[in-house]
C-alpha positions as CSV (number, residue, x, y, z in Angstrom):
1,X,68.2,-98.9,-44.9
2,X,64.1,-99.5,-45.0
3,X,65.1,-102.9,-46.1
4,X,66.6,-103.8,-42.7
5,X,63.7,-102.9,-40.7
6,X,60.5,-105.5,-40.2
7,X,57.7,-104.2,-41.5
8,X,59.8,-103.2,-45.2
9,X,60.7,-107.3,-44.8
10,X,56.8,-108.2,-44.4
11,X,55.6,-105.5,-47.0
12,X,58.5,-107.5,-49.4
13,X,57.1,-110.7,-48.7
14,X,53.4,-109.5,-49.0
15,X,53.8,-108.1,-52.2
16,X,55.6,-111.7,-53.6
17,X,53.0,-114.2,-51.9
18,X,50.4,-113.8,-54.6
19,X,52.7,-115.1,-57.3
20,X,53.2,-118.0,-55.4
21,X,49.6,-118.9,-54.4
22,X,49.0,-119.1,-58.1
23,X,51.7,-121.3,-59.4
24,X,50.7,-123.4,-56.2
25,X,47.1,-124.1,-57.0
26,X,48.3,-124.3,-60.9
27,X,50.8,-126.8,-60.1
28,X,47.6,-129.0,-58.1
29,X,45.3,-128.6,-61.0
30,X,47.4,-130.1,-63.2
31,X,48.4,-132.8,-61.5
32,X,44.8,-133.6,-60.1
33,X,43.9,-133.8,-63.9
34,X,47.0,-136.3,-64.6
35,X,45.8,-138.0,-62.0
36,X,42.3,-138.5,-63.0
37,X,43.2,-139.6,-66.6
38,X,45.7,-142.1,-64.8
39,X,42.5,-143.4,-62.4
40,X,39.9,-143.7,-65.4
41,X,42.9,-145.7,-67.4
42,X,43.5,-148.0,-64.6
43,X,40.1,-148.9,-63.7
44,X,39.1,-149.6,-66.9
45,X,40.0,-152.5,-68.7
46,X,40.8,-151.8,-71.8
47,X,40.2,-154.8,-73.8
48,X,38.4,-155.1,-77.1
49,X,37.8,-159.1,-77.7
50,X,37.4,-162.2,-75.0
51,X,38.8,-165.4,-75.4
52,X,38.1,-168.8,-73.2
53,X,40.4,-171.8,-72.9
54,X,38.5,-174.9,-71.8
55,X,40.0,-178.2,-70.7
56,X,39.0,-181.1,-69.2
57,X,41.8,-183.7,-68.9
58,X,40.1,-186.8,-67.7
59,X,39.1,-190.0,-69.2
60,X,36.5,-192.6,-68.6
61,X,33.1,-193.5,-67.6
62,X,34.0,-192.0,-63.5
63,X,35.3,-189.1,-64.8
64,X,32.0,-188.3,-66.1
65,X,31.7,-185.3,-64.1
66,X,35.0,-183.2,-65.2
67,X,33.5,-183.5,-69.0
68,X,29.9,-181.7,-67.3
69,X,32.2,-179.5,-65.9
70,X,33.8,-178.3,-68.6
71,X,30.5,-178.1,-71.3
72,X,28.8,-176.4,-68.3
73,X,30.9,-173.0,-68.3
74,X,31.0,-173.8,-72.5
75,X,27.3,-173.1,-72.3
76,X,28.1,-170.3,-70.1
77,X,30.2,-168.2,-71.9
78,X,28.3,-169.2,-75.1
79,X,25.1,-167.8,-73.9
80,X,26.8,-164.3,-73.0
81,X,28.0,-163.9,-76.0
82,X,31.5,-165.3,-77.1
83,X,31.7,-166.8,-80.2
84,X,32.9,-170.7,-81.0
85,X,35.6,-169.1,-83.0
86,X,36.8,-167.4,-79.7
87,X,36.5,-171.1,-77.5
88,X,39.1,-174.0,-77.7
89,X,37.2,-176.9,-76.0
90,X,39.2,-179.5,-75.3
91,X,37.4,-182.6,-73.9
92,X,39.8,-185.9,-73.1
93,X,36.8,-188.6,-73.3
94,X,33.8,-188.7,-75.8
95,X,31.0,-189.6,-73.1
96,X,28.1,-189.5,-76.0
97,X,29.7,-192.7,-77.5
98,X,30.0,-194.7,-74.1
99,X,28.3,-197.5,-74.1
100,X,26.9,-196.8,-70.5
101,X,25.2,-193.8,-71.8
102,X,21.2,-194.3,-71.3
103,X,20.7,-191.8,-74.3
104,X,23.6,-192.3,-76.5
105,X,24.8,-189.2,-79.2
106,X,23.0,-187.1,-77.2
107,X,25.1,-185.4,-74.2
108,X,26.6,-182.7,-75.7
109,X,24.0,-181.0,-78.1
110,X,24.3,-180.1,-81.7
111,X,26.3,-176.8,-81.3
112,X,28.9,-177.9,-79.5
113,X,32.4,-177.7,-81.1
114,X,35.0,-179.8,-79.7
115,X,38.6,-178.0,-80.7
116,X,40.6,-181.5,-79.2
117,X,39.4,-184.4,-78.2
118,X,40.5,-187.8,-76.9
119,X,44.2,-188.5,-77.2
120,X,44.5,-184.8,-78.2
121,X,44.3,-183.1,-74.8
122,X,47.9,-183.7,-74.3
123,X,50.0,-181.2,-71.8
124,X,52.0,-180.1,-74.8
125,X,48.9,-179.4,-77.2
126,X,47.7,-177.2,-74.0
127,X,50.7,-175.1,-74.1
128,X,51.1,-174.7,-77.3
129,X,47.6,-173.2,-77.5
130,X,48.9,-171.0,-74.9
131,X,52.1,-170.1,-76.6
132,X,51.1,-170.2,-79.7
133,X,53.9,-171.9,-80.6
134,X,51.9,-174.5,-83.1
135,X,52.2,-176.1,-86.4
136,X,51.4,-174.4,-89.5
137,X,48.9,-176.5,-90.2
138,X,46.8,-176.7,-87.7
139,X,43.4,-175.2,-88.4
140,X,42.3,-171.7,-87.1
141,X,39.8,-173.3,-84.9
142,X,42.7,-175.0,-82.8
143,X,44.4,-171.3,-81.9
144,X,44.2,-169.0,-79.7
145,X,44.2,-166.0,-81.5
146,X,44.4,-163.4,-78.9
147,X,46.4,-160.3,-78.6
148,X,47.7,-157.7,-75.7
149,X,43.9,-156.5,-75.8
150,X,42.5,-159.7,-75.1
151,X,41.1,-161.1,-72.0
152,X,41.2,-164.5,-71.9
153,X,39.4,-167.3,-69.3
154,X,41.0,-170.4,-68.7
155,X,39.4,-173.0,-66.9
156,X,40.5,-176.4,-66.3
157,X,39.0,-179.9,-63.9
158,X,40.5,-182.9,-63.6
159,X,42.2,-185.0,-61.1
160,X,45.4,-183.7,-59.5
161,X,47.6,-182.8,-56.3
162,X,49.7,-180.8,-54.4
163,X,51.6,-178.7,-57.4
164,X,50.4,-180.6,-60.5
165,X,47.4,-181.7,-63.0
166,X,47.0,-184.8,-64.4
167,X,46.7,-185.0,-68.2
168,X,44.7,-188.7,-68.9
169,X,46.7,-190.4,-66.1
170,X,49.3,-191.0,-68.5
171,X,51.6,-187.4,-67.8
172,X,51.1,-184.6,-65.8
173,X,51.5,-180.6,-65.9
174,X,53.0,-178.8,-63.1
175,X,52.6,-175.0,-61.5
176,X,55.5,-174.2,-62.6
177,X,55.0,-175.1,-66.0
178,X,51.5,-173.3,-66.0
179,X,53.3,-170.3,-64.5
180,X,56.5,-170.4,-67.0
181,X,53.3,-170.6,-70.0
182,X,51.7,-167.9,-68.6
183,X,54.6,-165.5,-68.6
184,X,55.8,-166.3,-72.0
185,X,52.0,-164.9,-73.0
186,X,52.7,-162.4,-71.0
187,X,55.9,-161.8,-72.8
188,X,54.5,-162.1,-76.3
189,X,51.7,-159.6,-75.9
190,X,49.3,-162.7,-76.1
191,X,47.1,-161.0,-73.2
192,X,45.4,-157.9,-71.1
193,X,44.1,-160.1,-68.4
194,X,44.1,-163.4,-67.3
195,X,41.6,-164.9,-65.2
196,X,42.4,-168.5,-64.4
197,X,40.0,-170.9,-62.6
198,X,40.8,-174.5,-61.9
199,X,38.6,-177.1,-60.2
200,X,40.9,-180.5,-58.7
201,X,42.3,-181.1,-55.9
202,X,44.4,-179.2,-53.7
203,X,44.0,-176.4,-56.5
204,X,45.4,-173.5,-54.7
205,X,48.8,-175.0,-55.2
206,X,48.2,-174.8,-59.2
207,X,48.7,-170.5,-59.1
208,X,51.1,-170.5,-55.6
209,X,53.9,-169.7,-58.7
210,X,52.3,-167.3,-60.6
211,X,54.9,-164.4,-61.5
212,X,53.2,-162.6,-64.4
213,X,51.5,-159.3,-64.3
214,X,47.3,-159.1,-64.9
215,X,46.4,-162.4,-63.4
216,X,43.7,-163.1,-61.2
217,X,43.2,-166.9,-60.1
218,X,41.2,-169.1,-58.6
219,X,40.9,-172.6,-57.1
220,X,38.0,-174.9,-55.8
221,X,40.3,-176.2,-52.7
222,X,43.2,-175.2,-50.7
223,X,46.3,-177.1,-50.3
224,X,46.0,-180.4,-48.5
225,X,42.2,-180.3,-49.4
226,X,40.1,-182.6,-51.4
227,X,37.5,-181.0,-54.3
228,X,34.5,-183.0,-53.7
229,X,31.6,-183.6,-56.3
230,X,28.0,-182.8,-56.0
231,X,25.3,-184.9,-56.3
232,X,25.5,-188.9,-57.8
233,X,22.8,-189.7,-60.6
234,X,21.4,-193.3,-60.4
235,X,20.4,-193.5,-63.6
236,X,24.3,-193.5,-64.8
237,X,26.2,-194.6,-61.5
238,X,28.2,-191.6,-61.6
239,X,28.7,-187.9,-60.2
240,X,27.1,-185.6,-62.5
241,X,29.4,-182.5,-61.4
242,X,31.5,-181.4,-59.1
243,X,30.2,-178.8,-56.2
244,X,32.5,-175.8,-57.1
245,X,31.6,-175.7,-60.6
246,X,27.8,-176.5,-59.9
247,X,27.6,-173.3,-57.1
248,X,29.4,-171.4,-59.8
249,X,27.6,-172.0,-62.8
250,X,24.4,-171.5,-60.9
251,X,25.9,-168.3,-60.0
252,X,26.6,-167.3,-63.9
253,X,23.0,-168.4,-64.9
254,X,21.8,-165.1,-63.2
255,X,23.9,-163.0,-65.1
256,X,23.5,-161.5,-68.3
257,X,25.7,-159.4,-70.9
258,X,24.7,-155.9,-69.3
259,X,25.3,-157.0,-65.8
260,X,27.5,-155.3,-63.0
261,X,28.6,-158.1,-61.1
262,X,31.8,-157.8,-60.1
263,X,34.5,-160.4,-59.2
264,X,33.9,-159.9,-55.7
265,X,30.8,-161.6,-56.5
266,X,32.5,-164.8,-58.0
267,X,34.6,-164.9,-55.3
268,X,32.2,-165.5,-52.4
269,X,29.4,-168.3,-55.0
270,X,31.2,-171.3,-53.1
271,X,31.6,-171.0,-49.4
272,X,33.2,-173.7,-47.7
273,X,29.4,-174.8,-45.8
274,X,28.6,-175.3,-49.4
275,X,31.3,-176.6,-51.3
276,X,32.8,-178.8,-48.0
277,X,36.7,-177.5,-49.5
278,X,37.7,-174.1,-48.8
279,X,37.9,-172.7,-52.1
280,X,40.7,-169.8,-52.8
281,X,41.9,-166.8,-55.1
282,X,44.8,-164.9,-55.7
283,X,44.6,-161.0,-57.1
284,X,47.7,-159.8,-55.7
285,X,49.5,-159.5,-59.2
286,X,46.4,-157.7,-60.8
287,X,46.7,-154.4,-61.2
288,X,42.6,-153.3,-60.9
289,X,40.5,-153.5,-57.8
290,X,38.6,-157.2,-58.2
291,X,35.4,-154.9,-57.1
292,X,36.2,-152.9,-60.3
293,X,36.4,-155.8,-62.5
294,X,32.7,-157.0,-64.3
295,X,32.1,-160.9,-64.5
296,X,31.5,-160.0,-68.4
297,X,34.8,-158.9,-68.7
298,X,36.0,-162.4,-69.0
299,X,32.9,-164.7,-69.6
300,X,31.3,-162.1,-71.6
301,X,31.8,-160.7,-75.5
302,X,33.2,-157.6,-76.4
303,X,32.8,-156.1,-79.7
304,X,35.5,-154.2,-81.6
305,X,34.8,-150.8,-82.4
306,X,36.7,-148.2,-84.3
307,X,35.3,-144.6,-84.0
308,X,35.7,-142.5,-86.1
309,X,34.7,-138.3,-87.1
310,X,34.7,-139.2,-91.1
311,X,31.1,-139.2,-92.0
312,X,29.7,-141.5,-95.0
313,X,27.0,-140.1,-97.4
314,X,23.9,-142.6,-97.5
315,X,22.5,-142.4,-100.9
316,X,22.3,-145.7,-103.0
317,X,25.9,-145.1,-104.6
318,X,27.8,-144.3,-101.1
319,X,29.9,-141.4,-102.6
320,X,31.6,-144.0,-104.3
321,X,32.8,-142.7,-107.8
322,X,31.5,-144.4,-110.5
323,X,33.8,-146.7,-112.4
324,X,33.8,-146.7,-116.4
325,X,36.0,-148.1,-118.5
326,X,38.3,-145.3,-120.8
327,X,37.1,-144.2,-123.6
328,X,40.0,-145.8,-125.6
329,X,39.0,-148.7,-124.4
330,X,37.1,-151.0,-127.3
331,X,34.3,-153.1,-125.6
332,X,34.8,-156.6,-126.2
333,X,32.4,-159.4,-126.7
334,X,31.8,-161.8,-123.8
335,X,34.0,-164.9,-123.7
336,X,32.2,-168.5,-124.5
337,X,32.5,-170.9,-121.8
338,X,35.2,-173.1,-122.8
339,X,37.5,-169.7,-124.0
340,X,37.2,-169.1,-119.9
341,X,38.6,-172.2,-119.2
342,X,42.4,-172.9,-118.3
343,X,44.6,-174.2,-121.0
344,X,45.4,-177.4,-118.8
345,X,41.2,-178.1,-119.0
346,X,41.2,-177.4,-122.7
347,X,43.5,-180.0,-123.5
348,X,41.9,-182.5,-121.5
349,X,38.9,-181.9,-123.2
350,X,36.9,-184.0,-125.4
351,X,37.4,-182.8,-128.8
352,X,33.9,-182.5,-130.9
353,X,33.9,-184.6,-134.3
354,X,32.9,-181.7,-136.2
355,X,35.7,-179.5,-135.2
356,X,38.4,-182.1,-136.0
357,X,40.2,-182.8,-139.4
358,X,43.7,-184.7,-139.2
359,X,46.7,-183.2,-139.9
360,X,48.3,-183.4,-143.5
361,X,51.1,-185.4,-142.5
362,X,49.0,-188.1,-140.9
363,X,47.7,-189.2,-144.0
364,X,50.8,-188.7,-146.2
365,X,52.2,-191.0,-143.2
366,X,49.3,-193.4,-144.0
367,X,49.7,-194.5,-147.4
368,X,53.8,-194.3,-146.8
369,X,53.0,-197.7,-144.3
370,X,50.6,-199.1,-147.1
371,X,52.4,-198.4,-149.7
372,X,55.9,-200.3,-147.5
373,X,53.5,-203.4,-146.5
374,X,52.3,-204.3,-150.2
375,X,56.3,-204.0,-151.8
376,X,57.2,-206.5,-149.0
377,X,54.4,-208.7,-149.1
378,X,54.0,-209.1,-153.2
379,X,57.3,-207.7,-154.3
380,X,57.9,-205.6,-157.5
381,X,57.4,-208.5,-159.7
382,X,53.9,-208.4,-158.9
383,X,53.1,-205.1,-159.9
384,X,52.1,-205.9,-163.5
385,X,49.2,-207.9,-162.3
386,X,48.3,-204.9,-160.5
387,X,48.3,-202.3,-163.2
């Protein structure tokens, strides 16, 4: 009966609100904590190694200014720390052995490795760097060796239009191709993130079919818009580097492997009062805030580390047991030189005149032929004048 009445229902749900204030603010913890571990996992990036794609894809003397372009972010990510082993430079012309060069053999500096030159910046070499998809035989400095913890920079200048790049103004390489490359990367655990900057014209239209995840682009002009060069150098008659690469290699001369510049940064070097073209980016399909992302997380080395709670001892030895031979063992003399050498080299060898006697049978062999020779010559007739 005391159930029925109000205050027994109050006093019943008194006594039960306790239980569920605590399972309340236990359920929150938890998930605030789930949710902390997921925000410190997505802003950071989680790579352990940097790798840079570099290509110019122009030829000749006028197209001086796309080979400047490309050493000049070389340089770049050289000085902050990522190895040649981690570069593939591919340059289209050899401007140090033009003719029109005032200071011939001396453009590109002594410690510059060019992975593919001349008529090996093709549009298929290029994606087969990307892919991986590449003969045997081709030399380790000609891969890309990257893996799903790899950030990777690719830049590219060069003459082009609405939707494609020209490769040598012999074939060309469209967005959709880049974009279908990129995904099979993607798809192959051949990346973390991407960044991807291009410097032609109408660039923007180079990343307008980007589908992959991790990907942030950008491009020295819109669509419809002209990438203009810098400044002309008398001395050679030509442009010595276009204005979007100039503005942002000038802006990656200030920073330094321990910087915090952030993307945000990069994005903003090139204003269109500067650069005359409206330059542009795309981050829509990466997944961390560009204010989040260093500048050193693509132009910049990362070290692999492995951490580990084992502890060494440091005494001359190591902790390393000692190793000694059983005691069955019998100790043998060392070997002379030519006993070290493979039977193939021994029998080539030069036998020594002291060391060699001819066989028994040569010199039974011997007198058989003399002893053949004088029974034809003389006959048997002739043997009593003999004896």
């Amino acid at each position: 009966r005391n159930a029925n009445k109000p205050g027994a229902r109050w006093a019943s749900s008194g006594r039960e609100k306790p239980k569920m204030v605590v399972g309340t603010q236990l359920f929150f913890t938890i998930l605030f904590f789930c949710l902390q571990d997921q925000a410190e996992q997505f802003f950071r990036s989680g790579h352990t190694n940097n790798w840079a794609v570099l290509v110019c894809t122009s030829r000749f003397w006028f197209n001086y200014r796309h080979v400047a372009n490309t050493l000049s972010v070389y340089r770049s990510v050289k000085r902050l720390g990522i190895p040649d082993s981690h570069i593939v430079l591919m340059l289209a012309d050899d401007m140090a052995c033009n003719s029109r060069n005032p200071r011939p053999l001396n453009v590109y500096g002594d410690d510059v490795e060019v992975d593919y030159r001349s008529y090996e910046v093709t549009v298929e070499n290029f994606l087969r760097v990307l892919t991986g998809r590449i003969p045997s035989s081709t030399p380790r400095s000609k891969r890309l060796l990257s893996e799903d913890r790899s950030n990777i920079l690719i830049y590219m200048t060069g003459h082009g239009g609405n939707g494609f790049l020209k490769f040598q103004d012999s074939e060309e390489i469209t967005n959709v191709e880049l974009a279908d490359a990129f995904e099979q990367m993607w798809q192959k655990r051949r990346y973390n993130e991407l960044l991807f900057i291009i410097d032609t014209c109408q660039g923007a239209s180079m990343y307008e079919r980007f589908y992959s995840p991790n990907i942030i682009a950008l491009a020295s002009s819109q669509v419809g818009e002209d990438s203009l060069s810098h400044q002309p150098d008398l001395g050679i008659g030509v442009h010595l580097m276009d204005r979007y690469t100039f503005y942002v290699l000038e802006f990656l001369e200030e920073i330094h492997p321990a910087s915090q510049t952030n993307m945000n940064d990069l994005f903003q070097v090139c204003p269109k009062s500067l650069c005359v073209s409206t330059p542009g980016h795309r981050t829509d399909l990466f997944q961390r805030d560009p204010k989040n992302v260093l500048i050193t997380d693509f132009f910049g080395s990362v070290r692999k580390v492995e951490i580990t709670t084992e502890t060494l001892p440091l005494d001359q030895n190591l902790g390393l047991p000692e190793t000694r031979p059983p005691k069955d063992e019998v100790a043998t003399e060392p070997l002379k030189y030519a006993q070290q050498l493979p039977v193939a080299q021994i029998i080539h060898q030069k036998p020594k005149q002291k060391d060699w006697h001819p066989p028994g049978g040569f010199i039974l062999g011997l007198w058989a032929l003399i002893i053949m020779v004088f029974f034809k010559t003389y006959g048997i007739k002739h043997m009593k004048h003999i004896f």
